[in-house]
C-alpha positions as CSV (number, residue, x, y, z in Angstrom):
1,X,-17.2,-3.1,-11.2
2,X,-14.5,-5.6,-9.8
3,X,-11.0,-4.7,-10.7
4,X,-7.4,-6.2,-10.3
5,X,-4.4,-4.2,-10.9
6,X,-0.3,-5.5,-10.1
7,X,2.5,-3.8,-9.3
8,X,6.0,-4.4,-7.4
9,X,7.5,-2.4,-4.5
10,X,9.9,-0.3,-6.4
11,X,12.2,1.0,-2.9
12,X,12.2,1.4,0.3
13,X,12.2,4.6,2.1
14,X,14.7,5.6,5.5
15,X,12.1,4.9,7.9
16,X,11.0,1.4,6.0
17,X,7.8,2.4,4.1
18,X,7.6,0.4,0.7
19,X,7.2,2.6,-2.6
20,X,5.4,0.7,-5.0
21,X,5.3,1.2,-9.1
22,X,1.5,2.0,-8.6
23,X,0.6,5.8,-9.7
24,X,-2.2,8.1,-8.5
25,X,-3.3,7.7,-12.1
26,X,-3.6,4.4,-11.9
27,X,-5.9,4.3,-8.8
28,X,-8.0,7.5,-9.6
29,X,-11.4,5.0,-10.3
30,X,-10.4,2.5,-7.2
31,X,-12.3,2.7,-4.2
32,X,-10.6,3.9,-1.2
33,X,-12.9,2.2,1.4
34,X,-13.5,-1.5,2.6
35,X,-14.4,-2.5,-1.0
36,X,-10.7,-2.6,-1.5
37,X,-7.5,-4.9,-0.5
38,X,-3.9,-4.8,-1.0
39,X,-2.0,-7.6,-0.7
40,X,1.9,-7.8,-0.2
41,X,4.6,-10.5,0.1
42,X,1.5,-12.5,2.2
43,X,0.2,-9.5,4.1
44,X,-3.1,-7.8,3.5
45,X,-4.6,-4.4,4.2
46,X,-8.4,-3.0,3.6
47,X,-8.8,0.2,2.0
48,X,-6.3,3.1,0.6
49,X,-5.8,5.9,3.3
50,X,-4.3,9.6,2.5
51,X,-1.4,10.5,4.3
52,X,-3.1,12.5,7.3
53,X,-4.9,9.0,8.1
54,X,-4.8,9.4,12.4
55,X,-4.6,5.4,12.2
56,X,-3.2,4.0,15.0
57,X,0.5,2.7,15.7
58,X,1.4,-0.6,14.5
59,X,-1.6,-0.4,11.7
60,X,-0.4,-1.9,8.2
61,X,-1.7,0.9,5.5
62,X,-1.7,1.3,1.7
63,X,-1.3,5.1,1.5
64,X,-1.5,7.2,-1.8
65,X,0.0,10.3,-2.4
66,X,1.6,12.4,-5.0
67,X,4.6,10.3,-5.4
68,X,1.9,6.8,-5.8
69,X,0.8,4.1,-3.6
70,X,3.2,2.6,-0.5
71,X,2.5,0.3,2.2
72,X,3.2,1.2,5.8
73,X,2.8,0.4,9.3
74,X,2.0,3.8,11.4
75,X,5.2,4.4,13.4
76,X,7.2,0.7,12.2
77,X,9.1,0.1,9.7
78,X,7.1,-2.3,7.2
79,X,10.2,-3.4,5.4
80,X,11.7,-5.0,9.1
81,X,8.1,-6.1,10.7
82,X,6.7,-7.6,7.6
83,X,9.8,-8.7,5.1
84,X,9.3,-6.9,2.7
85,X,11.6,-6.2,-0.4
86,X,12.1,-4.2,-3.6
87,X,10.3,-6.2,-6.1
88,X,7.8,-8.0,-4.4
89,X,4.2,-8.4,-6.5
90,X,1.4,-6.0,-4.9
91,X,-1.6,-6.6,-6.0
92,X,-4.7,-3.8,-5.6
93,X,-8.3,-5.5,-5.8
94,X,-11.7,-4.1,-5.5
95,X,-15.2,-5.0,-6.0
């Protein structure tokens, strides 16, 4: 089943990863592979990772954990390399 769910980045953390207002709860029945895309302030990544993801540096993530979803790039600040700000529209879709 195709879904669509919207949220905004909520703050930024020291080293630049973007929070968002998107829960765990909120993602339990979303894919986590290819299926899925999350699009930010122009940007877009495939899938969800978990935290211990072993992506490679420079690699723009969606990553859930405990605290929700954020957006990342592996060893960069995403807030400085891609513009990002507190209350940009992320948008989760899957098929």
């Amino acid at each position: 089943m195709a879904g669509k769910l919207e949220g905004t980045i909520a703050s930024a953390t020291d080293s630049g990863d973007m929070l968002t207002d998107i829960s765990p709860e909120q993602l339990a029945d979303v894919p986590r592979d290819e299926r899925t895309a999350v699009s930010c302030g122009g940007h877009q990544t495939i899938g969800i990772h978990a935290a211990d993801h072993g992506e490679p540096d420079m690699t723009f993530l969606a990553i859930l954990d405990d605290a929700g979803l954020r957006l990342s790039i592996v060893n960069e600040s995403a807030q400085a390399m891609l513009g990002l700000s507190v209350g940009d529209a992320v948008t989760v879709e899957w098929q």
